[in-house]
C-alpha positions, 0 to 999 in steps of 0.5 A, a space after each residue: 578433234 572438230 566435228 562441227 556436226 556434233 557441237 552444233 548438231 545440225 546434221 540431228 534431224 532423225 526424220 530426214 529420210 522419210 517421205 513427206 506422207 510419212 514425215 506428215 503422219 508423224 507429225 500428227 503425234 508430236 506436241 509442240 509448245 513455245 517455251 522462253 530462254 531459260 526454261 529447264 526441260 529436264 534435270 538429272 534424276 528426273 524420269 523421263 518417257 518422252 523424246 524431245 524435238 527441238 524445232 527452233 531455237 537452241 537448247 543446251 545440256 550440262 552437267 553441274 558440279 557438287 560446288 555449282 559450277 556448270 559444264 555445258 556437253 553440247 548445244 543444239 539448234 533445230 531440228 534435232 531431238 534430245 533426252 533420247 538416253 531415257 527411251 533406251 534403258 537408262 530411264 533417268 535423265 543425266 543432265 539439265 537441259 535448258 532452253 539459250 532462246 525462245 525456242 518451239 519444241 515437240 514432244 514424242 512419247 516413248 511408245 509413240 517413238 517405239 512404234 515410229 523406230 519398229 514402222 521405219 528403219 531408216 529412223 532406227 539407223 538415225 537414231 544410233 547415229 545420231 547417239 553415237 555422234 552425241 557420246 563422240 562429242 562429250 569425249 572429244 570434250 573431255 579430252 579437250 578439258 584434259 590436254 588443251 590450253 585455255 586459248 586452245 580449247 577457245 579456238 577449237 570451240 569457235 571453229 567448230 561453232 562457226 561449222 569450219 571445217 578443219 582443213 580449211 584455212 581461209 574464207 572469202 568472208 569470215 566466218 561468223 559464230 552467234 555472240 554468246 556471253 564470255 560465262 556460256 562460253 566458259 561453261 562450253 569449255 570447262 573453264 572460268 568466265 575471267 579466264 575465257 574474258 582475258 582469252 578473248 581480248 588476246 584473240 581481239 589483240 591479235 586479230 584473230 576475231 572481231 566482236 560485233 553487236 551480235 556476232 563474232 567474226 573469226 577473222 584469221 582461220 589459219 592462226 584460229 585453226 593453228 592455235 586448234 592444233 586440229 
């Protein structure tokens, strides 16, 4: 079930397509602001009328639970957009989004991106897409959740977070994932922080990964991508 393109939307800069004219003129709509990790940017029940663009940094969405437990749905890195599903019917926001570093993000207002969509079709087609990756994403996450391990479901996350394709079994240098601490993980798999702690240290036992300062190396492909069952 890997797609590293959606877990780590790299591929969400809905813009690409355009000239650098047109690319520019849009620009000059887009209102950017720095914000500090940790600022919440939209929260469930919340109206929303803006598209937000995310131009540096990483911005996750989650969900929490009655009890306050939090699952993460996806982390973004620039440049894409999110809070899109206000501006296409549903009106009220379904999810937190919260800024995991220091982070530059523009915002577009509604009938702004209604004009951009109607002015140039290859967004309009980018735009689907790129909500028809995102909705992928949190079903591939759910059926993880539902039939996979711990340890597998550790696996498939730093494969697809590293953006290691699922045929590939081995690298001239590892590939390396941004260190992230054992509770975001958890949060990114639907599981507990002491469940993905001992997860981790099995994967260090086995040489599976090595942890650095501020990276996780993956260290044997084949086993990670065996262990995946992708």
């Amino acid at each position: 079930m890997n797609d590293p393109e959606i877990h780590y939307v790299m591929a969400g800069d809905i813009f690409r397509d355009l000239q650098p004219d047109q690319r520019a003129q849009i620009e000059r709509h887009i209102s950017y602001n720095t914000y500090p990790s940790g600022q919440i940017l939209h929260s469930p029940n919340e109206y929303g009328e803006q598209l937000f663009v995310l131009q540096s940094g990483r911005v996750r969405l989650y969900k929490l639970s009655p009890e306050g437990r939090a699952l993460t749905l996806v982390v973004l890195e620039p440049i894409t957009i999110f809070g899109e599903m206000t501006l296409v019917g549903q009106w009220m926001h379904d999810s937190f989004a919260e800024t995991m570093t220091e982070c530059t993000i523009g915002i577009i207002r509604s009938e702004e991106l209604s004009r951009i969509l109607a002015t140039y079709p290859q967004v309009a087609l980018a735009f689907m897409g790129l909500m028809g990756q995102r909705l992928r994403t949190i079903e591939n996450k759910l059926a993880d959740i539902a039939f996979k391990s711990v340890p597998q479901r550790l696996a498939t996350l730093l494969l697809n977070l590293a953006n290691v394709p699922s045929t590939q079994m081995t690298a001239a240098k590892p590939p390396e994932v941004t260190r992230y601490t054992h509770q975001q993980l958890a949060e990114m798999i639907g599981s507990y922080r002491e469940t993905v702690t001992k997860a981790i240290g099995e994967f260090r036992e086995a040489s599976l990964i090595r942890v650095e300062d501020e990276s996780i190396l993956l260290t044997d492909l084949e086993k990670l991508q065996r262990l995946a069952n992708r």
